[in-house]
PDB file of N, CA, C and O in Angstrom:
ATOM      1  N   UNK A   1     120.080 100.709 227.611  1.00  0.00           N
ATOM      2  CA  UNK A   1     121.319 100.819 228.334  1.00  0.00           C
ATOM      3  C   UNK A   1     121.229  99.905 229.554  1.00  0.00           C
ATOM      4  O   UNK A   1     120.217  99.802 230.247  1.00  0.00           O
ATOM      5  N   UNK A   2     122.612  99.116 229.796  1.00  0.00           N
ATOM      6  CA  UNK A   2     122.340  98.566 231.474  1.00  0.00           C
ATOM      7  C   UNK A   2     123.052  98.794 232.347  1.00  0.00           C
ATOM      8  O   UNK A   2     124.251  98.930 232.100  1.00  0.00           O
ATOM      9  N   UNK A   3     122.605  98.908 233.566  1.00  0.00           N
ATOM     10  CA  UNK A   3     123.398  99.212 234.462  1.00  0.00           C
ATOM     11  C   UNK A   3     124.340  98.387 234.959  1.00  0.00           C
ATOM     12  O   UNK A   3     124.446  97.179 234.746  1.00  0.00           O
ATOM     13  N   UNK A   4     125.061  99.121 235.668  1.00  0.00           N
ATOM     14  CA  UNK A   4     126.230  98.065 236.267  1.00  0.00           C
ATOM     15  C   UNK A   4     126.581  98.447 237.690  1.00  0.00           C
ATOM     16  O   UNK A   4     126.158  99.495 238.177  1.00  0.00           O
ATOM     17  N   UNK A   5     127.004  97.984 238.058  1.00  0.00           N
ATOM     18  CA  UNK A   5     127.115  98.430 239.713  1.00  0.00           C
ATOM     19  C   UNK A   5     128.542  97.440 239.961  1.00  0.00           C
ATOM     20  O   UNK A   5     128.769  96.390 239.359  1.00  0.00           O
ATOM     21  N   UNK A   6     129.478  98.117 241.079  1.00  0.00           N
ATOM     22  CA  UNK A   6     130.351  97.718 241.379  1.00  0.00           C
ATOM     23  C   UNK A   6     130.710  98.329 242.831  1.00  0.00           C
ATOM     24  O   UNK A   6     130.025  99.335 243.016  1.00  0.00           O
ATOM     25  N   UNK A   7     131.260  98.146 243.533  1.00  0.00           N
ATOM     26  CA  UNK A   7     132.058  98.676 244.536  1.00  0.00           C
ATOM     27  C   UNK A   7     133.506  99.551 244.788  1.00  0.00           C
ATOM     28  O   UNK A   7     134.464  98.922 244.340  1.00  0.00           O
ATOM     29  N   UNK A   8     133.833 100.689 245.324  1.00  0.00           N
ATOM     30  CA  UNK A   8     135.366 101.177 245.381  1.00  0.00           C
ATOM     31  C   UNK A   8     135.728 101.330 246.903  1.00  0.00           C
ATOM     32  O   UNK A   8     134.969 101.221 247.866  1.00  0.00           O
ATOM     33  N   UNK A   9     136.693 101.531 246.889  1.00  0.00           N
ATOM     34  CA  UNK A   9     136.850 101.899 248.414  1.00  0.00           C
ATOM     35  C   UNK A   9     136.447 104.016 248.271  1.00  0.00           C
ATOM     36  O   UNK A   9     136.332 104.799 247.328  1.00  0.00           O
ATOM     37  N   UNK A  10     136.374 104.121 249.663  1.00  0.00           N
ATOM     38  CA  UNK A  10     135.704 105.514 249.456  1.00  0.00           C
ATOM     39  C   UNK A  10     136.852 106.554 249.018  1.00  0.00           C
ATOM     40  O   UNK A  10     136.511 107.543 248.369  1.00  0.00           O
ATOM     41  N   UNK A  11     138.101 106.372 249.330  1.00  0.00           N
ATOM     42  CA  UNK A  11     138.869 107.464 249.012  1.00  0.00           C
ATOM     43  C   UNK A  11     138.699 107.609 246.982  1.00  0.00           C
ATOM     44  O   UNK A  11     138.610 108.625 246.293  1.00  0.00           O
ATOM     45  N   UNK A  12     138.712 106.335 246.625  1.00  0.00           N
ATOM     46  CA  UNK A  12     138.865 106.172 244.944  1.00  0.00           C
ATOM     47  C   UNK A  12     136.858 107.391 244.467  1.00  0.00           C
ATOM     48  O   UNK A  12     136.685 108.348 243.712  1.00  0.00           O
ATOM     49  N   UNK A  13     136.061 106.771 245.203  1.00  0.00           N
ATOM     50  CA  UNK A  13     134.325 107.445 245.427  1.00  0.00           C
ATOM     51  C   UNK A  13     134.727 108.809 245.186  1.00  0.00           C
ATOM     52  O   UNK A  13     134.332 109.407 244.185  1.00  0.00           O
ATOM     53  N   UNK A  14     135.375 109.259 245.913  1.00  0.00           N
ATOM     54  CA  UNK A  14     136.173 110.982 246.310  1.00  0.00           C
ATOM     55  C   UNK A  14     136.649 111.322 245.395  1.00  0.00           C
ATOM     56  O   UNK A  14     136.228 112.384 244.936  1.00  0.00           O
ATOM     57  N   UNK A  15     137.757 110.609 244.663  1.00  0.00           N
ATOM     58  CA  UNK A  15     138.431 111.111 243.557  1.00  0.00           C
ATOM     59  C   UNK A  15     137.499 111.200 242.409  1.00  0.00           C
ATOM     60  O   UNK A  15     137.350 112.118 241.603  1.00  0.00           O
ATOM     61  N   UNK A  16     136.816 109.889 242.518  1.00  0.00           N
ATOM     62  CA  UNK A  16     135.847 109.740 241.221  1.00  0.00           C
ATOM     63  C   UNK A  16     135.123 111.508 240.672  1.00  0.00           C
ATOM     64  O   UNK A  16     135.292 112.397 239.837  1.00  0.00           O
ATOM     65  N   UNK A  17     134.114 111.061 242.060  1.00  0.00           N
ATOM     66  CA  UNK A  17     133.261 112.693 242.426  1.00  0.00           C
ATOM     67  C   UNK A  17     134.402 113.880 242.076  1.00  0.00           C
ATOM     68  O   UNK A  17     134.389 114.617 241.090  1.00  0.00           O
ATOM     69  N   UNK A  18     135.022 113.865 242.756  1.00  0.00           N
ATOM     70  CA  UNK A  18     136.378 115.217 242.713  1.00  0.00           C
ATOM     71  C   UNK A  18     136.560 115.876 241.179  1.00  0.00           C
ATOM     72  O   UNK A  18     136.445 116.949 240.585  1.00  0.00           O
ATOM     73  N   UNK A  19     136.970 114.304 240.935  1.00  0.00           N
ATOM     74  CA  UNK A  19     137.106 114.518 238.811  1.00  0.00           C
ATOM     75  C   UNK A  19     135.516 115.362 237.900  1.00  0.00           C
ATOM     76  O   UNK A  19     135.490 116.323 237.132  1.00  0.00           O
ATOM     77  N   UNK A  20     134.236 114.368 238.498  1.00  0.00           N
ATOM     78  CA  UNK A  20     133.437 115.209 237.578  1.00  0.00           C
ATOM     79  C   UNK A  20     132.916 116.335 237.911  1.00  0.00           C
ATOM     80  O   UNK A  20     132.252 117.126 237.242  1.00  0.00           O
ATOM     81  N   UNK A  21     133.383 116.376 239.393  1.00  0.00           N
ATOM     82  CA  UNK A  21     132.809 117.981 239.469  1.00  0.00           C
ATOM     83  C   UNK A  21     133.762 119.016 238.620  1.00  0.00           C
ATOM     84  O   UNK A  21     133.552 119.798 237.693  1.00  0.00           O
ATOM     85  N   UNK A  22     134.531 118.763 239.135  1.00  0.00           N
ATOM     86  CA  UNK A  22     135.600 119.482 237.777  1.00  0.00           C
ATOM     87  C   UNK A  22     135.706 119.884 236.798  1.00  0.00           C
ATOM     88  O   UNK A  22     136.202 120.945 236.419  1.00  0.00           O
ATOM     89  N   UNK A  23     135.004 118.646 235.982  1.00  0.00           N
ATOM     90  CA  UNK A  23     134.933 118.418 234.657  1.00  0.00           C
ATOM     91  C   UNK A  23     133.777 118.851 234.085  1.00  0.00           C
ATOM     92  O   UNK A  23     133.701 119.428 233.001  1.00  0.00           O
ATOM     93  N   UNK A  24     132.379 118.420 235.215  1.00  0.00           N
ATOM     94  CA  UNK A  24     131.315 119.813 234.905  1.00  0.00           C
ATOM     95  C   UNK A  24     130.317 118.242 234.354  1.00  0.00           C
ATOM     96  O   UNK A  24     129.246 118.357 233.759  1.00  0.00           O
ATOM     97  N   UNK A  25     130.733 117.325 234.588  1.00  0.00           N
ATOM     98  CA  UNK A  25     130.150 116.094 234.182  1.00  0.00           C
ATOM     99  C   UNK A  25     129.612 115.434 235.629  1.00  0.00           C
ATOM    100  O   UNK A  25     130.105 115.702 236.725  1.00  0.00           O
ATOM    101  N   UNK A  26     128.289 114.344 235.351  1.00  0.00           N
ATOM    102  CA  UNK A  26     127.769 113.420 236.219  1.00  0.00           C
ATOM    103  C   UNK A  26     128.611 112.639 236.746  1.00  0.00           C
ATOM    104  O   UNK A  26     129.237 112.279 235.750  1.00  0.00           O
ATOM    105  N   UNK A  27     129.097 112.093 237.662  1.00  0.00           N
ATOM    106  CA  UNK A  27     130.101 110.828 237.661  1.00  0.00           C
ATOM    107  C   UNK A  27     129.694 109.625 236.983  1.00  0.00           C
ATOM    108  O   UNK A  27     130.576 108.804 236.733  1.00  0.00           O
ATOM    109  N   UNK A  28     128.813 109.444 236.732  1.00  0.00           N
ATOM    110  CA  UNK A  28     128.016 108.155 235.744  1.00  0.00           C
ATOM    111  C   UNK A  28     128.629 108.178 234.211  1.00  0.00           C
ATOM    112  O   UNK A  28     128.869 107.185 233.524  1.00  0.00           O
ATOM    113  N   UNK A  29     128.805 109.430 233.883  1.00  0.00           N
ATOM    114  CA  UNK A  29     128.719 109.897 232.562  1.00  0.00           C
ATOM    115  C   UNK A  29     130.653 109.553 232.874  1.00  0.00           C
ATOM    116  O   UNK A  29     131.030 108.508 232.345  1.00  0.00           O
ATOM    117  N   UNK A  30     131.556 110.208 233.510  1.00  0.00           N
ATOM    118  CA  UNK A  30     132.421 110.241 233.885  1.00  0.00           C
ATOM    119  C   UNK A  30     132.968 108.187 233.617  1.00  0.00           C
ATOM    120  O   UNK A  30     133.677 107.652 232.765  1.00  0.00           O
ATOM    121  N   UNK A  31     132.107 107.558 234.953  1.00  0.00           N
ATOM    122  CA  UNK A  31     132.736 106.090 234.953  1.00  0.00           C
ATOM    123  C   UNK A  31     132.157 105.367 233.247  1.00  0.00           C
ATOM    124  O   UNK A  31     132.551 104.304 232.767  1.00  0.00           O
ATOM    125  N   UNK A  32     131.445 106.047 232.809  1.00  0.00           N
ATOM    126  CA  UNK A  32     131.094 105.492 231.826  1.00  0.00           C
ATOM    127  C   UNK A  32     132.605 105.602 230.606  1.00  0.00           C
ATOM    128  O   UNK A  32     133.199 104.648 230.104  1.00  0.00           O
ATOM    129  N   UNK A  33     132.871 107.004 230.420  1.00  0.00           N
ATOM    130  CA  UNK A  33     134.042 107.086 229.758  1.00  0.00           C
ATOM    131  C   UNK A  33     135.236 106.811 229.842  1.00  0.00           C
ATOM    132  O   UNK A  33     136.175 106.815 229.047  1.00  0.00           O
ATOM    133  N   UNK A  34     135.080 106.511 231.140  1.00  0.00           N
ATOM    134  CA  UNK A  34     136.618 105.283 231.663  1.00  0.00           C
ATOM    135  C   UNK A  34     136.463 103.960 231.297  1.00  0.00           C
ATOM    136  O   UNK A  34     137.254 103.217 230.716  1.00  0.00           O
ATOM    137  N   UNK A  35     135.149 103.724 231.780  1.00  0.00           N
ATOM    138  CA  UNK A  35     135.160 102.041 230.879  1.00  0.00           C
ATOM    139  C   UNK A  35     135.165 102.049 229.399  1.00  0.00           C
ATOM    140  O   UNK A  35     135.882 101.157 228.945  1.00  0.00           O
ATOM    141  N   UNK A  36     134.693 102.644 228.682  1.00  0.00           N
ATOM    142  CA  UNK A  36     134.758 102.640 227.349  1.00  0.00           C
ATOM    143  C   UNK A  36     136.381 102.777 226.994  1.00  0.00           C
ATOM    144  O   UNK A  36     136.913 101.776 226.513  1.00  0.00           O
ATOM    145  N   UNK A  37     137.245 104.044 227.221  1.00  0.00           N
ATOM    146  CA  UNK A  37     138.415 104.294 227.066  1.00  0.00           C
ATOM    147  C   UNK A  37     138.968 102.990 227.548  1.00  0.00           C
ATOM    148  O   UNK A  37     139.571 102.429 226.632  1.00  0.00           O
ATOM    149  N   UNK A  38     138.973 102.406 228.510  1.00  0.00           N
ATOM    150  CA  UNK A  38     139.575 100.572 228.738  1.00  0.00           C
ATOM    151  C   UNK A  38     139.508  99.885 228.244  1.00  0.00           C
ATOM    152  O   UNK A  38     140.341  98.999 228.055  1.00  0.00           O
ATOM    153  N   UNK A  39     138.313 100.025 227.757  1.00  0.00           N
ATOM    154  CA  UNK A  39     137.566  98.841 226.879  1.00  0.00           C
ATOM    155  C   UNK A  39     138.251  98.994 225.330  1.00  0.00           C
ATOM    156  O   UNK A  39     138.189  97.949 224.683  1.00  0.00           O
ATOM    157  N   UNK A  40     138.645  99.695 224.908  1.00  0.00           N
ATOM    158  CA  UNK A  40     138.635 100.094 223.321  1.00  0.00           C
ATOM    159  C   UNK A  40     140.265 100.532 223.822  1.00  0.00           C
ATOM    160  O   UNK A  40     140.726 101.420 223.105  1.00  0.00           O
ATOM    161  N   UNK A  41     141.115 100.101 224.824  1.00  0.00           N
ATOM    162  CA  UNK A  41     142.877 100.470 224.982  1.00  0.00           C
ATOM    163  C   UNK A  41     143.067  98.257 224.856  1.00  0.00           C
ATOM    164  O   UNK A  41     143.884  97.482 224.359  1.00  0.00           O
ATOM    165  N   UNK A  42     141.994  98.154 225.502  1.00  0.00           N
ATOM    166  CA  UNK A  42     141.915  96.415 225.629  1.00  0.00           C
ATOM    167  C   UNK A  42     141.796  96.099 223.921  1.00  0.00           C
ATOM    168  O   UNK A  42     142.630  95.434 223.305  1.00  0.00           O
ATOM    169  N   UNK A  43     140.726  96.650 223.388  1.00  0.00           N
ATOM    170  CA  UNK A  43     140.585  95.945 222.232  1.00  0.00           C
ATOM    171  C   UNK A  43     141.816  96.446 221.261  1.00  0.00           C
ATOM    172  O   UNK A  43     142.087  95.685 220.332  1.00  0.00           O
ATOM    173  N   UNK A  44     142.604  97.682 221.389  1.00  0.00           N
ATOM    174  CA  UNK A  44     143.492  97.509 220.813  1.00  0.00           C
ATOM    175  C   UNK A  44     144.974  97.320 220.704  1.00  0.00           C
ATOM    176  O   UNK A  44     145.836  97.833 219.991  1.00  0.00           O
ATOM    177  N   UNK A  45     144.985  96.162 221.910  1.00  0.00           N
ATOM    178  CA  UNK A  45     146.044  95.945 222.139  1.00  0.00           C
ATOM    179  C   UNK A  45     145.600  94.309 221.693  1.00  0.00           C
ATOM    180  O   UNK A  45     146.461  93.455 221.485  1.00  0.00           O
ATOM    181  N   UNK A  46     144.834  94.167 221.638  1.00  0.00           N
ATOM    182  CA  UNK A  46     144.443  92.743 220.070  1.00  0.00           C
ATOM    183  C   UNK A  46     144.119  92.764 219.432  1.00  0.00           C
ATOM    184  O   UNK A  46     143.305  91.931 219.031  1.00  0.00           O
ATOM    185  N   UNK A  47     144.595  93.968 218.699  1.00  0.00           N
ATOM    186  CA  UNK A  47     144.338  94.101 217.115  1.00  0.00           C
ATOM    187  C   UNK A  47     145.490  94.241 217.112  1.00  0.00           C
ATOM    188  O   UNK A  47     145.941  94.041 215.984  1.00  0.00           O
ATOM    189  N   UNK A  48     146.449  94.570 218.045  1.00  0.00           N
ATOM    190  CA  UNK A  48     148.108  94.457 217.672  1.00  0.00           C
ATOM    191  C   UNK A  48     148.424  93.642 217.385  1.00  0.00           C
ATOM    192  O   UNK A  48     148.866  93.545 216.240  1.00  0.00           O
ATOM    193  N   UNK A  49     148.391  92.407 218.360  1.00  0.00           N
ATOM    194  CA  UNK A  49     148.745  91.087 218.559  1.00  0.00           C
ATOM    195  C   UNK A  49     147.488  90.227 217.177  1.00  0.00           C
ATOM    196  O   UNK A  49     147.742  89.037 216.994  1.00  0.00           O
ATOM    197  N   UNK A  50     146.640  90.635 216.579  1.00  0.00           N
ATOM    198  CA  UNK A  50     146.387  90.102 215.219  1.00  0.00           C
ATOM    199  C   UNK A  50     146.822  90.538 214.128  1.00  0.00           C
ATOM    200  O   UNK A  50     146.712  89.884 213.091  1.00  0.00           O
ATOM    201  N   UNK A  51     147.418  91.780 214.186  1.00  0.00           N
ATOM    202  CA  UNK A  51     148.483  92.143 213.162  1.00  0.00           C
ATOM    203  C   UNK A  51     149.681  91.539 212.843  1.00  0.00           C
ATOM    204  O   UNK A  51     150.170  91.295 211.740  1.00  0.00           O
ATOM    205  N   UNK A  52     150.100  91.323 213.993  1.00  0.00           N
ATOM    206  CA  UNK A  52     151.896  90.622 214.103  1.00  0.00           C
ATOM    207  C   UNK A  52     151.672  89.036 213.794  1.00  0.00           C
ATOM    208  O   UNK A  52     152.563  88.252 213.469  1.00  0.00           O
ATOM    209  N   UNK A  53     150.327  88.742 213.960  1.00  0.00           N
ATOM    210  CA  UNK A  53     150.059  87.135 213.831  1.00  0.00           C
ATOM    211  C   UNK A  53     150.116  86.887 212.514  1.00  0.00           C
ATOM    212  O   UNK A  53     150.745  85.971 211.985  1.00  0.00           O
ATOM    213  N   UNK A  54     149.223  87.994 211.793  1.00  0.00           N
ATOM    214  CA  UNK A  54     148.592  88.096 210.116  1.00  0.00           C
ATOM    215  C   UNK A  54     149.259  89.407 209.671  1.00  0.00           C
ATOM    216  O   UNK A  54     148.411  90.300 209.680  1.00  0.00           O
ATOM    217  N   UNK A  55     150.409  89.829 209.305  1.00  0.00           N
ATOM    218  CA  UNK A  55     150.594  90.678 208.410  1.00  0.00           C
ATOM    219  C   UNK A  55     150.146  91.123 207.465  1.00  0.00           C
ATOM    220  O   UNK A  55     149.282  90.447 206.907  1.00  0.00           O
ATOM    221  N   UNK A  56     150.466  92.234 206.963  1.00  0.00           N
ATOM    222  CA  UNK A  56     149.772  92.910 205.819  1.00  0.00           C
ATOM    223  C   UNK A  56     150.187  92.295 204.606  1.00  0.00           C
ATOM    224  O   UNK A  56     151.363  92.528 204.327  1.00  0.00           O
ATOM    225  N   UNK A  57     149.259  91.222 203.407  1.00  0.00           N
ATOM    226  CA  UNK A  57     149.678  91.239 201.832  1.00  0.00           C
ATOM    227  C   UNK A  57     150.180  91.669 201.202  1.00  0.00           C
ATOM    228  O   UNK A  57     149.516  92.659 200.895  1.00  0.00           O
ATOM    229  N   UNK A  58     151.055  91.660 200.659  1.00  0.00           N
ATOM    230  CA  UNK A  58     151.168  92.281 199.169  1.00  0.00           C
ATOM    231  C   UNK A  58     150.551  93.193 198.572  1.00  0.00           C
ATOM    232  O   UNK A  58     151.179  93.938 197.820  1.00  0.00           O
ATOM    233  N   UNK A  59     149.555  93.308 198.713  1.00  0.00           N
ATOM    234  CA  UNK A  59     148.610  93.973 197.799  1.00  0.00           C
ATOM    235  C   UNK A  59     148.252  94.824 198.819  1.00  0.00           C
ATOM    236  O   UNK A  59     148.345  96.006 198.489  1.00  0.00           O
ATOM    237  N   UNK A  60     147.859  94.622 199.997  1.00  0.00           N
ATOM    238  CA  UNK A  60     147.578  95.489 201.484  1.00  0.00           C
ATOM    239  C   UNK A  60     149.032  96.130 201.761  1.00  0.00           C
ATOM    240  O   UNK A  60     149.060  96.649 202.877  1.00  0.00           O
ATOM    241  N   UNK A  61     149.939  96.210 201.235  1.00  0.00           N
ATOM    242  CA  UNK A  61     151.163  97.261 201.433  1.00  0.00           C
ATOM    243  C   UNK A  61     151.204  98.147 200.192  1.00  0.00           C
ATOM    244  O   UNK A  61     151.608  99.306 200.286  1.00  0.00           O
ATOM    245  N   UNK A  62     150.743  97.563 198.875  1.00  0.00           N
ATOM    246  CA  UNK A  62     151.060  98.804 198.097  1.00  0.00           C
ATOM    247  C   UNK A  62     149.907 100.171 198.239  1.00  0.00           C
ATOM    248  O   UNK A  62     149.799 101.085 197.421  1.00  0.00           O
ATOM    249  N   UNK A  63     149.047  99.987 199.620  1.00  0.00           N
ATOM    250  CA  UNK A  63     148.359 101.395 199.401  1.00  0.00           C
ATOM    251  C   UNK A  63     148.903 102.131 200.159  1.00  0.00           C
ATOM    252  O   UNK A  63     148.469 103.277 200.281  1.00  0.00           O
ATOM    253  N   UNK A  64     150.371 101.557 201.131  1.00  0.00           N
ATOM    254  CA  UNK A  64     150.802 102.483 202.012  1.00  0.00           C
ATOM    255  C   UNK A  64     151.608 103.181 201.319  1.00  0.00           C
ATOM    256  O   UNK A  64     152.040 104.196 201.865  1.00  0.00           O
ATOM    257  N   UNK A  65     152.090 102.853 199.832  1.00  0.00           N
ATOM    258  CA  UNK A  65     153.304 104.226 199.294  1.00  0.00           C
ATOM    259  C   UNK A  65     151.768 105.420 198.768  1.00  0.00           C
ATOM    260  O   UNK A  65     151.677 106.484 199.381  1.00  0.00           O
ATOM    261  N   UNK A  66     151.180 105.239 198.155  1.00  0.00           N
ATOM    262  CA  UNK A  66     150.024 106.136 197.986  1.00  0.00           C
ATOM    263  C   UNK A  66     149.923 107.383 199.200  1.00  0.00           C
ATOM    264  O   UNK A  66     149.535 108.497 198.848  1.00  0.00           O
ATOM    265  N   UNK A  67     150.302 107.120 200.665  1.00  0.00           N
ATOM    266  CA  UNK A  67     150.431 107.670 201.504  1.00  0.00           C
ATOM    267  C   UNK A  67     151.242 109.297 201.326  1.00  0.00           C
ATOM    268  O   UNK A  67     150.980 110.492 201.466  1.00  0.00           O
ATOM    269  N   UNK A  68     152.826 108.039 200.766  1.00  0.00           N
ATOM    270  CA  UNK A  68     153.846 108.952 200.519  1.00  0.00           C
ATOM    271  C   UNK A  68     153.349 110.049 199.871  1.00  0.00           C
ATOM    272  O   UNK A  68     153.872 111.037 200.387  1.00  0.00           O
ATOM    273  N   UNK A  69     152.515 110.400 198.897  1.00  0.00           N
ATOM    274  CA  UNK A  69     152.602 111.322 197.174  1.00  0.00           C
ATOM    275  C   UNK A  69     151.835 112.416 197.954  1.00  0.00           C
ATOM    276  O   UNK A  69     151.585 113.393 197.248  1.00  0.00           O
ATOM    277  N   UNK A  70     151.369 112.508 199.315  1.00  0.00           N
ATOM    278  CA  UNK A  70     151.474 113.826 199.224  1.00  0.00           C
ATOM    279  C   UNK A  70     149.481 114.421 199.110  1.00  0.00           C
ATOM    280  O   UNK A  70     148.778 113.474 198.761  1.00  0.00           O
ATOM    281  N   UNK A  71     148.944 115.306 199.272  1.00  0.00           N
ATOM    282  CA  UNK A  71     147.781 116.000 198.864  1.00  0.00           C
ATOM    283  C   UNK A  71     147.967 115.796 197.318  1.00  0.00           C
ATOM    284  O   UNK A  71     149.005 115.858 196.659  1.00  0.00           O
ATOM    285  N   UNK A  72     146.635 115.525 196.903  1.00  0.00           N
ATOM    286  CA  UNK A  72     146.409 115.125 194.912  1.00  0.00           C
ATOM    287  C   UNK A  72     146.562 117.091 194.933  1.00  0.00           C
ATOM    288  O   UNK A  72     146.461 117.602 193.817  1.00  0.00           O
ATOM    289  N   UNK A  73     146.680 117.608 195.566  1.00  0.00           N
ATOM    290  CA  UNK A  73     146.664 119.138 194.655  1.00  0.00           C
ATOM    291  C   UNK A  73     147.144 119.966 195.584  1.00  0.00           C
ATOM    292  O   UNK A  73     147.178 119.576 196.751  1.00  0.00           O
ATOM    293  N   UNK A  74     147.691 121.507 195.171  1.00  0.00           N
ATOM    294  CA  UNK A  74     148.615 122.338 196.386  1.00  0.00           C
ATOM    295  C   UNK A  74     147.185 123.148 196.517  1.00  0.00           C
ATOM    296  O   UNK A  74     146.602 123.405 195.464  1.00  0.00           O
ATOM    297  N   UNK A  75     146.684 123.498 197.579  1.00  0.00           N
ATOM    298  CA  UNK A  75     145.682 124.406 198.006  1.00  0.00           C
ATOM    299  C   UNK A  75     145.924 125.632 198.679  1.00  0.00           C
ATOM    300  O   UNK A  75     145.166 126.536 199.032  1.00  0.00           O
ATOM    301  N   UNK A  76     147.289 125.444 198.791  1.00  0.00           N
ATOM    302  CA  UNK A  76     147.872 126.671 199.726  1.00  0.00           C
ATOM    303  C   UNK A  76     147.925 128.450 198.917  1.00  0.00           C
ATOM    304  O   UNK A  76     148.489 129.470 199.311  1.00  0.00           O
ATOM    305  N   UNK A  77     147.299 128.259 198.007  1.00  0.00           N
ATOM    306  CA  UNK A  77     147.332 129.576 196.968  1.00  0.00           C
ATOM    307  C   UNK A  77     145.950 129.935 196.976  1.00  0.00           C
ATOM    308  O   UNK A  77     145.565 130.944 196.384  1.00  0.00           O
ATOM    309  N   UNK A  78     144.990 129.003 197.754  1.00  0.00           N
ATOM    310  CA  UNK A  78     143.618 129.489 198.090  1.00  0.00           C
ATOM    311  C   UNK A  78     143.727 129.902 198.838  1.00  0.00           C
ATOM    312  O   UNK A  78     142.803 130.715 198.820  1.00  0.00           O
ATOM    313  N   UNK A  79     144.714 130.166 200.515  1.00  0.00           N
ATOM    314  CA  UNK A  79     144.303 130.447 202.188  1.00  0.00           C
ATOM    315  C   UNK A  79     143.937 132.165 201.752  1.00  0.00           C
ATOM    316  O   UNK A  79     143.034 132.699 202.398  1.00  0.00           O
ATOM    317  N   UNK A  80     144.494 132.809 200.901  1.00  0.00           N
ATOM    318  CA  UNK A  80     143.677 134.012 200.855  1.00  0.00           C
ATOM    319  C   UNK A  80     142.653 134.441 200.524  1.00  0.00           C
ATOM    320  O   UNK A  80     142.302 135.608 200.697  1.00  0.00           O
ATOM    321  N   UNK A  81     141.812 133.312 199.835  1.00  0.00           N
ATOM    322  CA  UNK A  81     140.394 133.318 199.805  1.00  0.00           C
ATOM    323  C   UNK A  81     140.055 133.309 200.967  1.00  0.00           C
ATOM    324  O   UNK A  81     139.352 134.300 201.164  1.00  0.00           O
ATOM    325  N   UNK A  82     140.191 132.638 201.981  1.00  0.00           N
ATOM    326  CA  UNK A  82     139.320 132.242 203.359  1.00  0.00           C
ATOM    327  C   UNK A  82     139.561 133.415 204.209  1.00  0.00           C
ATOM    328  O   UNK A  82     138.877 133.612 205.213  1.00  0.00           O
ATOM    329  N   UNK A  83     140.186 133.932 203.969  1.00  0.00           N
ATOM    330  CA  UNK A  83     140.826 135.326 205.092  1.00  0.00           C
ATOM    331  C   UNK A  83     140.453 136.353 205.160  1.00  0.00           C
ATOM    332  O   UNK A  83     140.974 137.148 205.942  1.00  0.00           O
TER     333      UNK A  83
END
């Protein structure tokens, strides 16, 4: 793992802290899941913009009616087994 180090002003330090005490988390563990969550809102906002560039084939659209049909079987005549 590497570290990273950055600077905030102290009121943002406060909030940071504020949040993981809260949350019952390290603040490390905390800034860690904010950068990741950024990081992976970044990466998919260019996988948008490579979608709209490269559309889906022909052949890459007919698995979206497959979608439509539904569960391959009704299971709902089992929930009184589980109960």
């Amino acid at each position: 793992m590497t570290m990273l180090s950055f600077r905030v002003d102290e009121a943002e330090a406060a909030k940071v802290q504020e949040w993981a005490d809260r949350l019952g988390v390290d603040r490390s563990e905390l800034l860690r899941d904010a950068v990741r969550r950024q990081l992976n809102r970044l990466a998919s906002e260019t996988d948008a913009a490579a979608w709209q560039r490269q559309p889906l084939d022909e052949g890459e659209r007919a698995l979206s009616s497959i979608a439509d049909w539904g569960p391959a079987e009704d299971w709902t005549d089992w929930a009184h087994a589980a109960g």
